[in-house]
Backbone atoms as SQL, in Angstrom:
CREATE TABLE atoms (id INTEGER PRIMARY KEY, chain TEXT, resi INTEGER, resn TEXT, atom TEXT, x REAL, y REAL, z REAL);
INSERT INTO atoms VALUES
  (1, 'A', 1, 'UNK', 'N', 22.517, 83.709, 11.410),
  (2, 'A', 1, 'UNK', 'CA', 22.210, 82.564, 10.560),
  (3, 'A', 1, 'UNK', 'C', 21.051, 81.778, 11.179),
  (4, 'A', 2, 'UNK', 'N', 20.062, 81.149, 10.047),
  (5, 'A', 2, 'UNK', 'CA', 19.217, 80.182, 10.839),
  (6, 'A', 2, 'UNK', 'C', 19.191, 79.274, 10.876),
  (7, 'A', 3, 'UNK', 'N', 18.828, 78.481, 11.873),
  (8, 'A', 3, 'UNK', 'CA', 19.375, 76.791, 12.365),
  (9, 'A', 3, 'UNK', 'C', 17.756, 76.516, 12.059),
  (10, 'A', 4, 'UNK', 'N', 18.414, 75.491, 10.530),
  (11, 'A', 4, 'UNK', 'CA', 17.174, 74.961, 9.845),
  (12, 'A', 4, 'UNK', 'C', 16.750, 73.718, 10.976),
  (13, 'A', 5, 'UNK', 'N', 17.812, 72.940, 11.590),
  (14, 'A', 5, 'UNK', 'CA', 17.192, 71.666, 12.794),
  (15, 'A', 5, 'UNK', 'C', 16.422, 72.277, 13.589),
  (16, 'A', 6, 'UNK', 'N', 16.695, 73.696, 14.243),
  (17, 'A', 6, 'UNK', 'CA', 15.578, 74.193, 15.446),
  (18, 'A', 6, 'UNK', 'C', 14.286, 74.781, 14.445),
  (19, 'A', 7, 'UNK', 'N', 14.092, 75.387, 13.221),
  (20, 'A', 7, 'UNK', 'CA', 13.186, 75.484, 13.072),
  (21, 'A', 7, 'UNK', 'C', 12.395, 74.016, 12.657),
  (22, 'A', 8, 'UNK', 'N', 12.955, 72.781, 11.627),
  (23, 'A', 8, 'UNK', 'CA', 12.538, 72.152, 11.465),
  (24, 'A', 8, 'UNK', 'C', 11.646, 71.704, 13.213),
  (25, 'A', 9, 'UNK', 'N', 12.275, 71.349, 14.071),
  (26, 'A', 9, 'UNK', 'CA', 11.525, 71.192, 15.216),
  (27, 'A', 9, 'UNK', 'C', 10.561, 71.484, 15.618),
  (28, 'A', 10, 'UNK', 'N', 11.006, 72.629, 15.237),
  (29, 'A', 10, 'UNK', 'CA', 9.515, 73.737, 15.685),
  (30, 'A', 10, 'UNK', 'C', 8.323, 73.627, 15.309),
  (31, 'A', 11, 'UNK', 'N', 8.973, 73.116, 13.566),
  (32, 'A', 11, 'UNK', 'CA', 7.707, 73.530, 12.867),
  (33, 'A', 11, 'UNK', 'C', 6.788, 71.573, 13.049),
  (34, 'A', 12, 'UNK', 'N', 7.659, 70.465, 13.423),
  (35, 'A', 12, 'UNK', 'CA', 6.942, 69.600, 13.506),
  (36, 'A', 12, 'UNK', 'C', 6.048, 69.620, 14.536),
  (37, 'A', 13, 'UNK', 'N', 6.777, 70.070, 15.610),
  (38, 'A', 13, 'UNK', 'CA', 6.084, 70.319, 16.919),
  (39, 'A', 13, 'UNK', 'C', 5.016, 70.889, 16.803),
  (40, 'A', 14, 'UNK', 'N', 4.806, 72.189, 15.927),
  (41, 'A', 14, 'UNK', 'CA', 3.439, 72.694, 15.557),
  (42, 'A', 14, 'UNK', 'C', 2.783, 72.157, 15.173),
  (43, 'A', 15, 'UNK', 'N', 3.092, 71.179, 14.163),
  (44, 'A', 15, 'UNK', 'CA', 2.191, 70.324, 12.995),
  (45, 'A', 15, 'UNK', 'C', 1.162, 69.394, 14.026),
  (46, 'A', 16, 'UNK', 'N', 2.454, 68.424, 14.707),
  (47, 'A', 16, 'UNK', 'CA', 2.498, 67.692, 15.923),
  (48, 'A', 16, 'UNK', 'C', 0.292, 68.144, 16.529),
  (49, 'A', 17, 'UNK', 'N', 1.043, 69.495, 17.187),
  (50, 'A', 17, 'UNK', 'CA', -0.229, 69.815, 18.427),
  (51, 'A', 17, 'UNK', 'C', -1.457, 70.672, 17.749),
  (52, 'A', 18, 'UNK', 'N', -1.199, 70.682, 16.499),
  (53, 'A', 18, 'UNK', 'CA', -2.303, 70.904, 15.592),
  (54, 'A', 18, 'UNK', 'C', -3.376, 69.895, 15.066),
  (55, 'A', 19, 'UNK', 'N', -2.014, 68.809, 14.492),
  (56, 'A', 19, 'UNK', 'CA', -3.530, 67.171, 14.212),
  (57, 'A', 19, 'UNK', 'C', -3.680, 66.742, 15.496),
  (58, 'A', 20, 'UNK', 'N', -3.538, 67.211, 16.480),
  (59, 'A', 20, 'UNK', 'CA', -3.525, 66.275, 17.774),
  (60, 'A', 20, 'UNK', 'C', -4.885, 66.851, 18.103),
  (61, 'A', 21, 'UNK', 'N', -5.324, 68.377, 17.763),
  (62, 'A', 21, 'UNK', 'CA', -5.943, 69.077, 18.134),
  (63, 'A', 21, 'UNK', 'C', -7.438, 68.534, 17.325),
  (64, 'A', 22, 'UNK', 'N', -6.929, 67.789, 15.537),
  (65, 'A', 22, 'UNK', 'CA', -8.004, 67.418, 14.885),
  (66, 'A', 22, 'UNK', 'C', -8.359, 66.118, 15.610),
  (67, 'A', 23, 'UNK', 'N', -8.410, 65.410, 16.224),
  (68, 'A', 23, 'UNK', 'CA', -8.237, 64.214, 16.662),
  (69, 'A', 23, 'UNK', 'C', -7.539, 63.465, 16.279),
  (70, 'A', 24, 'UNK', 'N', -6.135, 63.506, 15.798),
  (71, 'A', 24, 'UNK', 'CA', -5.376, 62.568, 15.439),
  (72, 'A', 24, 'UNK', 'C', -4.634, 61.929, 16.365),
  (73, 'A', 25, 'UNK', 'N', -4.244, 60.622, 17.100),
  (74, 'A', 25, 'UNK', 'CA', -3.180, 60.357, 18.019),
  (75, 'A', 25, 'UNK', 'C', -1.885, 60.163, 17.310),
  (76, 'A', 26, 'UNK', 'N', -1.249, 60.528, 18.080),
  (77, 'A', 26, 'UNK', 'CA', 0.275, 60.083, 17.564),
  (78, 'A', 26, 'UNK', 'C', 0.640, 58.787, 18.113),
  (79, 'A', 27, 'UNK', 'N', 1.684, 57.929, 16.699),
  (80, 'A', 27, 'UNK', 'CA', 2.095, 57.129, 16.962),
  (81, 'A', 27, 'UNK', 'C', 3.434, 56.704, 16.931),
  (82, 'A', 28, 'UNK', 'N', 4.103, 57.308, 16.176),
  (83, 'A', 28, 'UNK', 'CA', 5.720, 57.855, 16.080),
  (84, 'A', 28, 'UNK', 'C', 5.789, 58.962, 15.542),
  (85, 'A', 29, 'UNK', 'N', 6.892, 59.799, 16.015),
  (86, 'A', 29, 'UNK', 'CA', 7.248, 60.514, 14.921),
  (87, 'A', 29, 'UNK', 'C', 9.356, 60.301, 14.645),
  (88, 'A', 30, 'UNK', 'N', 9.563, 60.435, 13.250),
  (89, 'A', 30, 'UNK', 'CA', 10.767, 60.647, 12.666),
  (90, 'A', 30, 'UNK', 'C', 11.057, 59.173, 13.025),
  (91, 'A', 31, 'UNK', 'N', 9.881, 58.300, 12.081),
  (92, 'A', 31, 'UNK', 'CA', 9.968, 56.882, 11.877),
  (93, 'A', 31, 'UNK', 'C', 11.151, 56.874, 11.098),
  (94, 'A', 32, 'UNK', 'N', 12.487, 56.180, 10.636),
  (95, 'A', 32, 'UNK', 'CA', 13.303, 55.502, 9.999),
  (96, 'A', 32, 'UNK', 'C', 13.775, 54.777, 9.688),
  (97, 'A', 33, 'UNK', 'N', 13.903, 54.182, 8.399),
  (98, 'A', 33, 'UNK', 'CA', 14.332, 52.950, 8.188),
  (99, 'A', 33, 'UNK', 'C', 15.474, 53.046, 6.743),
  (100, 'A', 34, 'UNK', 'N', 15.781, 51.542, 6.345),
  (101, 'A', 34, 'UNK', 'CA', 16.965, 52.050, 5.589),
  (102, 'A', 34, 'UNK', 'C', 15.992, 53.120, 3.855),
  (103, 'A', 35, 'UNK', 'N', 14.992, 52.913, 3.818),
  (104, 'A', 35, 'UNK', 'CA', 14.946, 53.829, 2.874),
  (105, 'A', 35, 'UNK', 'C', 14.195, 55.157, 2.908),
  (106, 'A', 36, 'UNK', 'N', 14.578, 56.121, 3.941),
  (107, 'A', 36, 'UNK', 'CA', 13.863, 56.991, 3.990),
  (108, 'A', 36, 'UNK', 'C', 13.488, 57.268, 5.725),
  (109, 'A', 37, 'UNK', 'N', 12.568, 58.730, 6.264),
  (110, 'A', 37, 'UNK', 'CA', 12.481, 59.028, 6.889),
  (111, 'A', 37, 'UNK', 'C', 10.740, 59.822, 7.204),
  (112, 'A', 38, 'UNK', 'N', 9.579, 59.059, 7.432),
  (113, 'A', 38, 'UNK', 'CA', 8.408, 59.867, 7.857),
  (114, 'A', 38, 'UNK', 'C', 8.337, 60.885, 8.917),
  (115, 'A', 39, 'UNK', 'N', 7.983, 61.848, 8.742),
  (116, 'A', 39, 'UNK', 'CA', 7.818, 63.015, 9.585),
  (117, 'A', 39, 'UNK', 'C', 6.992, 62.221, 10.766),
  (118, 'A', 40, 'UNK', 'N', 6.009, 62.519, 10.704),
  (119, 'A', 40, 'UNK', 'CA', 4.860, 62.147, 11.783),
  (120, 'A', 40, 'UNK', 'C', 4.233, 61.227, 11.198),
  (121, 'A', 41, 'UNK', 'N', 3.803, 59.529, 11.993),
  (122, 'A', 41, 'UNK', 'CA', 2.679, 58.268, 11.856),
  (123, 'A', 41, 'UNK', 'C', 1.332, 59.237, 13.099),
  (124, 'A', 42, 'UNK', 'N', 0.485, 58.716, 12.482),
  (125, 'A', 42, 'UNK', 'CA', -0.429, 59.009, 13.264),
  (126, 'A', 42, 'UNK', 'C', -1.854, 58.327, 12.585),
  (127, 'A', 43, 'UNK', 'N', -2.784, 58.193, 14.042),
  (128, 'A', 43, 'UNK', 'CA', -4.153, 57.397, 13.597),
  (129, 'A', 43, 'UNK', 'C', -5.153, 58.233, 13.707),
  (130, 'A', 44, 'UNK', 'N', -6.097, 58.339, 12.476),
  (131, 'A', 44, 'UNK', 'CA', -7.304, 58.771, 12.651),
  (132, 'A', 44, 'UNK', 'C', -8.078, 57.775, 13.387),
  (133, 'A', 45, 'UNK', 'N', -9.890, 58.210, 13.225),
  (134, 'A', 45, 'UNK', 'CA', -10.348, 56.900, 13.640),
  (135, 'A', 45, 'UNK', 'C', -10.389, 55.784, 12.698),
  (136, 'A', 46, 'UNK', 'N', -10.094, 55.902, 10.941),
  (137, 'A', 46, 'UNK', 'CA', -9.941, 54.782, 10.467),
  (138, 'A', 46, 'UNK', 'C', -8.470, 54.328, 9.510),
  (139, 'A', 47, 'UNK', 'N', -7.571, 54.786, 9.516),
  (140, 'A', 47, 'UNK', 'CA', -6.575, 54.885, 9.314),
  (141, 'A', 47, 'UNK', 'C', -5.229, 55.379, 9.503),
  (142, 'A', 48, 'UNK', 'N', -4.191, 54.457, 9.807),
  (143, 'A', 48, 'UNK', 'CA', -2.863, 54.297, 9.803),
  (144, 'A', 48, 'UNK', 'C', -2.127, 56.065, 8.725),
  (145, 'A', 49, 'UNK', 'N', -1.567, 57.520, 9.191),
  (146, 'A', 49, 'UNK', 'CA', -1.751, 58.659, 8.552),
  (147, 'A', 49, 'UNK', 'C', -0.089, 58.758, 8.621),
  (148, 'A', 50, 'UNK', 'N', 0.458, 59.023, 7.293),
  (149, 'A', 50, 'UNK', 'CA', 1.947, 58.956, 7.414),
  (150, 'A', 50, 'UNK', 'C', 2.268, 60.748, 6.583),
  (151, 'A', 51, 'UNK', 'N', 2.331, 61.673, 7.820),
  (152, 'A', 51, 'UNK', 'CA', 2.387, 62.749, 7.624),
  (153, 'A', 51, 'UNK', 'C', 3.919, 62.871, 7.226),
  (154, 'A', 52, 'UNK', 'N', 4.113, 64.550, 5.671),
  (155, 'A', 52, 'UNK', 'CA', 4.860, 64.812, 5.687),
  (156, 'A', 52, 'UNK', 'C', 4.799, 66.547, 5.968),
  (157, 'A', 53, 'UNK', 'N', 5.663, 66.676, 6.877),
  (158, 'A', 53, 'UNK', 'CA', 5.977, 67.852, 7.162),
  (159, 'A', 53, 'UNK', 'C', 6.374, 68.916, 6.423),
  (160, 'A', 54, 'UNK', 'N', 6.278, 69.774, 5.807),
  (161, 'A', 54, 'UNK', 'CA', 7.220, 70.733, 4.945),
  (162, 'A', 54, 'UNK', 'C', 6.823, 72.303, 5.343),
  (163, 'A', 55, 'UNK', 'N', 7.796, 73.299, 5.589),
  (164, 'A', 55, 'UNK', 'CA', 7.928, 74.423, 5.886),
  (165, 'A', 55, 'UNK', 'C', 9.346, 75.102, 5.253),
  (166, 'A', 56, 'UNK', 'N', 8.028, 76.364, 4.295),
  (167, 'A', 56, 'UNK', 'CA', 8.894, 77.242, 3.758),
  (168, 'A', 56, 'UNK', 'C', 8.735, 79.009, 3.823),
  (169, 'A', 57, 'UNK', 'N', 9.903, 79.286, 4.290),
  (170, 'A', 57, 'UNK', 'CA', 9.714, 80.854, 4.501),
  (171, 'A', 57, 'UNK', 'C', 8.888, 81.638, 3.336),
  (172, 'A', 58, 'UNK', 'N', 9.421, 81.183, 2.292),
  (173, 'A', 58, 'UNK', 'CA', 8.593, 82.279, 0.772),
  (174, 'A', 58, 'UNK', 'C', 7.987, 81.252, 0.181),
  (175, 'A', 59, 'UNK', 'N', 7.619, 81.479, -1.049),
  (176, 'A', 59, 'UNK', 'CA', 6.517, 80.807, -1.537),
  (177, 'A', 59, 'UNK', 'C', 7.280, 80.585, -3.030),
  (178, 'A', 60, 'UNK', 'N', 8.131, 81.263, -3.366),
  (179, 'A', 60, 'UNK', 'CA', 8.884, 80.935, -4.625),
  (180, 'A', 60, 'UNK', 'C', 9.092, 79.623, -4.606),
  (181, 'A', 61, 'UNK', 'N', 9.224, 79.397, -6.114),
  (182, 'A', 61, 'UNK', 'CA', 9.393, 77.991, -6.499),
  (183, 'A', 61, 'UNK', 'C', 8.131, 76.809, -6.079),
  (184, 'A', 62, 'UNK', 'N', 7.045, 77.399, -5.827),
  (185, 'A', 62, 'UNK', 'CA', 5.905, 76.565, -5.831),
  (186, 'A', 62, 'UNK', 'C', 5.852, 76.654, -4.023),
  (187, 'A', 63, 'UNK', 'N', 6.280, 76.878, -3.426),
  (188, 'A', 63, 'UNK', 'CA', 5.703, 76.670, -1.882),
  (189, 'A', 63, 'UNK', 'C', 6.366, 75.377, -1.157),
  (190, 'A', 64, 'UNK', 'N', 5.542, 74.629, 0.054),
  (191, 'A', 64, 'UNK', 'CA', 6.157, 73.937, 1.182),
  (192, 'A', 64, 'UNK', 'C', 5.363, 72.971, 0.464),
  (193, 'A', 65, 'UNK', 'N', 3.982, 72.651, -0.245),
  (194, 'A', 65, 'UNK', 'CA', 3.965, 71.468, -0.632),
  (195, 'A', 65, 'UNK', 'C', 4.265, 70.940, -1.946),
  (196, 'A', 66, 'UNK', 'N', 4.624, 72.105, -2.928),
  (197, 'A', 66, 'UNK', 'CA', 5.209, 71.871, -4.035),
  (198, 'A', 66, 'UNK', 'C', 6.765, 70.877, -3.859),
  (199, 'A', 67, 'UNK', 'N', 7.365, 71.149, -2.902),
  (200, 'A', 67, 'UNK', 'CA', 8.542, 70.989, -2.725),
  (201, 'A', 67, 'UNK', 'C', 8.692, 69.616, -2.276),
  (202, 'A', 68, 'UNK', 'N', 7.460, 68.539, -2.175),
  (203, 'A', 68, 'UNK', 'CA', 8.207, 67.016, -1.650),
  (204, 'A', 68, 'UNK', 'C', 7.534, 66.436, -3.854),
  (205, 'A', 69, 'UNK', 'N', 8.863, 66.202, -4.081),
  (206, 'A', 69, 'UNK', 'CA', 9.214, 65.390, -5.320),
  (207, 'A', 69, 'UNK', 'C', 8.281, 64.089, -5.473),
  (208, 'A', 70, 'UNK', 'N', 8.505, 63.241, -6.796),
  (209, 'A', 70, 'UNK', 'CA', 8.211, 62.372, -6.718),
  (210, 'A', 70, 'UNK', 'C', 9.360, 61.144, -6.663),
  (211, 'A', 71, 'UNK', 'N', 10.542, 61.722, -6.463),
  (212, 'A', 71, 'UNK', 'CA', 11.254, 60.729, -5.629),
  (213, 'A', 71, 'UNK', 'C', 11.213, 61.005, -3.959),
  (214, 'A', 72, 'UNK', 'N', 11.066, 61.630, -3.095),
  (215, 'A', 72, 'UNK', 'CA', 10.665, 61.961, -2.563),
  (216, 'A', 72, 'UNK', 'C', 9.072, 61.078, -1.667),
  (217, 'A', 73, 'UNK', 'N', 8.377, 61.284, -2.351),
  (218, 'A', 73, 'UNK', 'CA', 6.802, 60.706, -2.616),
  (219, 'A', 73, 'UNK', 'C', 7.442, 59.082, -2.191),
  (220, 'A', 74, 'UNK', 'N', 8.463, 58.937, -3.595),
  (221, 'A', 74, 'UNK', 'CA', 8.656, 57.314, -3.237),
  (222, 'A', 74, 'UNK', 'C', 8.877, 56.659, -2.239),
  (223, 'A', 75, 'UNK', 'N', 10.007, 57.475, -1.518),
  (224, 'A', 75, 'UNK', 'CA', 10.910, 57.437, -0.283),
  (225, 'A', 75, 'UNK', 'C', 9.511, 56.515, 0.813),
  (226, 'A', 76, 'UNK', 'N', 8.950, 57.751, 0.746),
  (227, 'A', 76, 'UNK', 'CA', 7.653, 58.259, 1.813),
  (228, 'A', 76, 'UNK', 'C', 6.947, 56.814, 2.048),
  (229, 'A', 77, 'UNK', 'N', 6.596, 56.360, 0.504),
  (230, 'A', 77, 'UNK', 'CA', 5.565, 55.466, 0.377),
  (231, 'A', 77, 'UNK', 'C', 6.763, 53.900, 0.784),
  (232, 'A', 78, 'UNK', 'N', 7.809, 53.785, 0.438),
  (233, 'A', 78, 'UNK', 'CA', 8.435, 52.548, 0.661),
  (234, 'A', 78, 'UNK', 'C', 8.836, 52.890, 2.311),
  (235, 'A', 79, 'UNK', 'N', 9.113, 53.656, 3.083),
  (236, 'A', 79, 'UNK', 'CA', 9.341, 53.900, 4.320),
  (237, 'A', 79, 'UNK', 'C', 8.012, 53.480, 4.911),
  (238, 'A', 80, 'UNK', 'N', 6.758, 53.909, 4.391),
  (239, 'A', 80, 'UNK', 'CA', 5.263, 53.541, 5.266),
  (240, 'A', 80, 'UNK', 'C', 4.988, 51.601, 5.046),
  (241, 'A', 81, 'UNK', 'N', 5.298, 51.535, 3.898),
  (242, 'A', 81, 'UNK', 'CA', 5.383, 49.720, 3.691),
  (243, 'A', 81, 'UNK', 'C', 6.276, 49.038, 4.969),
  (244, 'A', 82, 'UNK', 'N', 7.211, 49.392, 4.963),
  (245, 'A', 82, 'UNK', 'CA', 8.431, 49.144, 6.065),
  (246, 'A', 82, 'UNK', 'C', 7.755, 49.151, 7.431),
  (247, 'A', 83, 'UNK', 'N', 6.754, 50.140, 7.192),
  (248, 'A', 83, 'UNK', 'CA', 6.326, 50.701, 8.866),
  (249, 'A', 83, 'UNK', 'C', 5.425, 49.426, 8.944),
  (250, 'A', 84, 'UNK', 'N', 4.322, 49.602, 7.906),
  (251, 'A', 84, 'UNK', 'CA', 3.529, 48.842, 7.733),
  (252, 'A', 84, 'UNK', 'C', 3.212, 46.997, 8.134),
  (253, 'A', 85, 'UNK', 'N', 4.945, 46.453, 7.067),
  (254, 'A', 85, 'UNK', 'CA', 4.925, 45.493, 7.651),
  (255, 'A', 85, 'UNK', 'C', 6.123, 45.358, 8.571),
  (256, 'A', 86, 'UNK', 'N', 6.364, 46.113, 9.342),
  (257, 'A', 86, 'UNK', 'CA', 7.087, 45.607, 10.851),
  (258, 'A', 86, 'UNK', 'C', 5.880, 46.173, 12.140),
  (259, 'A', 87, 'UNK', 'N', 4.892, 46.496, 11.974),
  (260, 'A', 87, 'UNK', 'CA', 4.496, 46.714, 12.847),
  (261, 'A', 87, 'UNK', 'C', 2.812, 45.919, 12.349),
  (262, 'A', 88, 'UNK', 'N', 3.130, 45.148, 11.348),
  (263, 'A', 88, 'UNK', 'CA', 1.495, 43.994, 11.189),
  (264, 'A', 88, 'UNK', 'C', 0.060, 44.573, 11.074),
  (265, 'A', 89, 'UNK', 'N', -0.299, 45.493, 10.896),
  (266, 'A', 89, 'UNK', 'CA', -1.862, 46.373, 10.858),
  (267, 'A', 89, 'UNK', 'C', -1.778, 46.232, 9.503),
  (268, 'A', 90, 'UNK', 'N', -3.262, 45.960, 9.280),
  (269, 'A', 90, 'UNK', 'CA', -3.838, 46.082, 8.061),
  (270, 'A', 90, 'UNK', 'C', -5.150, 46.672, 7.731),
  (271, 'A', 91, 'UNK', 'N', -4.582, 48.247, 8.765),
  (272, 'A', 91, 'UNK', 'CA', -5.545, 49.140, 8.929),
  (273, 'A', 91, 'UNK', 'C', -5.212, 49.926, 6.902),
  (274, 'A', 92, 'UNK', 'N', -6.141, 50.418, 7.073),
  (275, 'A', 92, 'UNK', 'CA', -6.302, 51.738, 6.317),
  (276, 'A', 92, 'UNK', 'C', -4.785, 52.675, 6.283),
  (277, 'A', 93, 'UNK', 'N', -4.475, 53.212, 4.998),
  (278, 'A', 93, 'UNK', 'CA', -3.583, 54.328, 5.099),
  (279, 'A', 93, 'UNK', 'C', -3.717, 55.349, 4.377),
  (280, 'A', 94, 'UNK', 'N', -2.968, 56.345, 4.522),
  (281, 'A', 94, 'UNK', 'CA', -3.153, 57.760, 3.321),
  (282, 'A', 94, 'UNK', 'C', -1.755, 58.264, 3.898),
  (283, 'A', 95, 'UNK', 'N', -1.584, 58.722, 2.443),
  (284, 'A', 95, 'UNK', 'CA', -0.298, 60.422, 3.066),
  (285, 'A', 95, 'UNK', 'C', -0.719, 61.641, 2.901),
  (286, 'A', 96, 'UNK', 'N', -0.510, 62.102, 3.826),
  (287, 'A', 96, 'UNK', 'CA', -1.109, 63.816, 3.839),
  (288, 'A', 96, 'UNK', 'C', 0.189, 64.483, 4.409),
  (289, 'A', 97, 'UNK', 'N', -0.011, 65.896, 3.921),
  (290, 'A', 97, 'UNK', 'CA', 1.169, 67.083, 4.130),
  (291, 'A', 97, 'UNK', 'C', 0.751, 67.912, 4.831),
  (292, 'A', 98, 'UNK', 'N', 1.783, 68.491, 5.549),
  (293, 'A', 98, 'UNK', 'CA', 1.345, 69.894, 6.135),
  (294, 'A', 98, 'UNK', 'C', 2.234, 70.852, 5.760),
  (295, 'A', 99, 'UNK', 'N', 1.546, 71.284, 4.905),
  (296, 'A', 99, 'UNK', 'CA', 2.712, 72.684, 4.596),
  (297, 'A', 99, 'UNK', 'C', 2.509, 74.178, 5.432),
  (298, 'A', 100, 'UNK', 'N', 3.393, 74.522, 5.654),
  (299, 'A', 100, 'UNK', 'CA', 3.627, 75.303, 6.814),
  (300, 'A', 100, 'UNK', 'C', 4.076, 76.543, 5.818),
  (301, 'A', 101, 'UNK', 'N', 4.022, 77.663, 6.661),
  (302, 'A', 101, 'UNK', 'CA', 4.625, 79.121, 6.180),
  (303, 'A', 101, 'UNK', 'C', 4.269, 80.032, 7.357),
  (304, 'A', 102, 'UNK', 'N', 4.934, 81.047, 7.244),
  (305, 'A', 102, 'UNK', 'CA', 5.618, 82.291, 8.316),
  (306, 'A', 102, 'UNK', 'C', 4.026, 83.070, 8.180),
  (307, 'A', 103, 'UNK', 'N', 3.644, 82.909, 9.558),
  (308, 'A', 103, 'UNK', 'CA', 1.763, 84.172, 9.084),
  (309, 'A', 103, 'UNK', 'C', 2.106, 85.013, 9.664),
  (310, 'A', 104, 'UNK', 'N', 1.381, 85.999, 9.328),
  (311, 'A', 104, 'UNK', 'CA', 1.488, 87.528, 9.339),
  (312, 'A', 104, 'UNK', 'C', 1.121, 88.214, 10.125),
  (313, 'A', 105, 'UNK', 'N', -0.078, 87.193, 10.748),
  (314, 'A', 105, 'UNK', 'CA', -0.724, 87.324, 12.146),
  (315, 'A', 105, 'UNK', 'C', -0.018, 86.957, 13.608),
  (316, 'A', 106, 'UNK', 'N', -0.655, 87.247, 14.484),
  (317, 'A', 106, 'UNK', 'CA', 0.457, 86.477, 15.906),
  (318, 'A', 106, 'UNK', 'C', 0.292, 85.510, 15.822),
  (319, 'A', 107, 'UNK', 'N', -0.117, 84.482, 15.072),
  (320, 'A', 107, 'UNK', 'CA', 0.368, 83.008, 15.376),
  (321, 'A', 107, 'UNK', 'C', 1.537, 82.288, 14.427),
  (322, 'A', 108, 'UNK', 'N', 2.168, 81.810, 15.102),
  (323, 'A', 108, 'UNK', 'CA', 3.822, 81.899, 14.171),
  (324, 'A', 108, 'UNK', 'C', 3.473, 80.719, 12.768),
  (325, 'A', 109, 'UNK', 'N', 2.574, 80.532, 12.361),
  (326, 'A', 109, 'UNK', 'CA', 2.603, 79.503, 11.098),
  (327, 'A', 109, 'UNK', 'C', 1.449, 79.698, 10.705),
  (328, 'A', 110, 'UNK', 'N', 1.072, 79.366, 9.605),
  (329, 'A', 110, 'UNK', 'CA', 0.188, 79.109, 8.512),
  (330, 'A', 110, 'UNK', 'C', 0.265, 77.708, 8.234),
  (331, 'A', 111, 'UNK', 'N', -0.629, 76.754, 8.214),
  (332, 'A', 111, 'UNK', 'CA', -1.041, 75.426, 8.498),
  (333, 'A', 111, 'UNK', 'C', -2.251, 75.025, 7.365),
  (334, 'A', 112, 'UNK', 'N', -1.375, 74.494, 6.627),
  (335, 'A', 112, 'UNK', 'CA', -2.437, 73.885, 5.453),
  (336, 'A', 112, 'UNK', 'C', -2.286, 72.677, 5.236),
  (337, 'A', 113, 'UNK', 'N', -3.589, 71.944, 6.001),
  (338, 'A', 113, 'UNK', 'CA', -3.527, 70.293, 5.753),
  (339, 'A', 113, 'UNK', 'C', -3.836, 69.800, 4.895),
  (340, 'A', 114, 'UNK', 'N', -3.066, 69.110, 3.878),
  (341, 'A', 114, 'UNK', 'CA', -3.676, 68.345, 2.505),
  (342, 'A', 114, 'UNK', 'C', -3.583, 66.962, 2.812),
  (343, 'A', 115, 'UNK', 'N', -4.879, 66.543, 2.823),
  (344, 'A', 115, 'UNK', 'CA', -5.427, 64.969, 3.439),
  (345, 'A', 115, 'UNK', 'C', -5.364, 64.223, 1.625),
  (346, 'A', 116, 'UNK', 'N', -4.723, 63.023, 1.953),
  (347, 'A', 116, 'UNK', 'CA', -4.669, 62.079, 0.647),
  (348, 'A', 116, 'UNK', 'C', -3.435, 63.032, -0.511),
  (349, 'A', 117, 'UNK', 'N', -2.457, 63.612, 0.015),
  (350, 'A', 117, 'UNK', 'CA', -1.844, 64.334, -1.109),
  (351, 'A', 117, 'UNK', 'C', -1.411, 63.599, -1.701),
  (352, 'A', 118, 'UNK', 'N', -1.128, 62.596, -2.281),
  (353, 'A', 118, 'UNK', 'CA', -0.276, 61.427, -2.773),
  (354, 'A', 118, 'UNK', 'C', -0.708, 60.361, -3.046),
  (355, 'A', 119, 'UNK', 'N', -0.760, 59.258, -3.519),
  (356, 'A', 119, 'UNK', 'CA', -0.846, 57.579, -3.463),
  (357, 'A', 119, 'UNK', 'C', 0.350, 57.304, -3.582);
């Protein structure tokens, strides 16, 4: 059987040392509050980046970024307000995804960053 918590890990951890790699710093990750849960906060050089993570083995049913809803979306966006005002910046923001999948090659993921997926 597979232990969706160790892959989920995995696959943030990848996400993680991949934007780290674009220049992104990290600033939390698996922010929570009472409505909802952000994968990864992180800063470009001009904006506050409230990544969502998604990884899916097949591609049925639309894929890893088909799969965050627009309740979902909502969650995302009232959880980044929360972030927003408990932590006072009135930097810049966006949500972007990383949808993840199993590559075929030796490197264990497929990494597709969609910058601004959402308002």
């Amino acid at each position: 059987m597979v232990n969706t918590l160790k892959i989920g890990e995995e696959t943030e951890a990848a996400a993680l040392q991949f934007l780290l790699r674009q220049g992104l710093s990290l600033i939390t990750r698996n922010y929570r509050c009472q409505y909802g849960e952000i994968d990864l906060i992180m800063q470009d050089i001009t904006s506050v980046v409230f990544i969502e993570v998604r990884y899916r083995r097949h591609a049925e049913f639309g894929g890893s970024a088909n799969s965050i809803t627009t309740q979902k979306q909502k969650k995302i966006r009232n959880t980044a307000l929360h972030f927003l005002q408990h932590h006072r910046t009135d930097a810049a923001s966006r949500f972007d995804v990383i949808a993840m999948s199993p590559s075929e090659t030796k490197i264990p993921y497929t990494i597709d960053w969609i910058q601004n997926a959402f308002m």
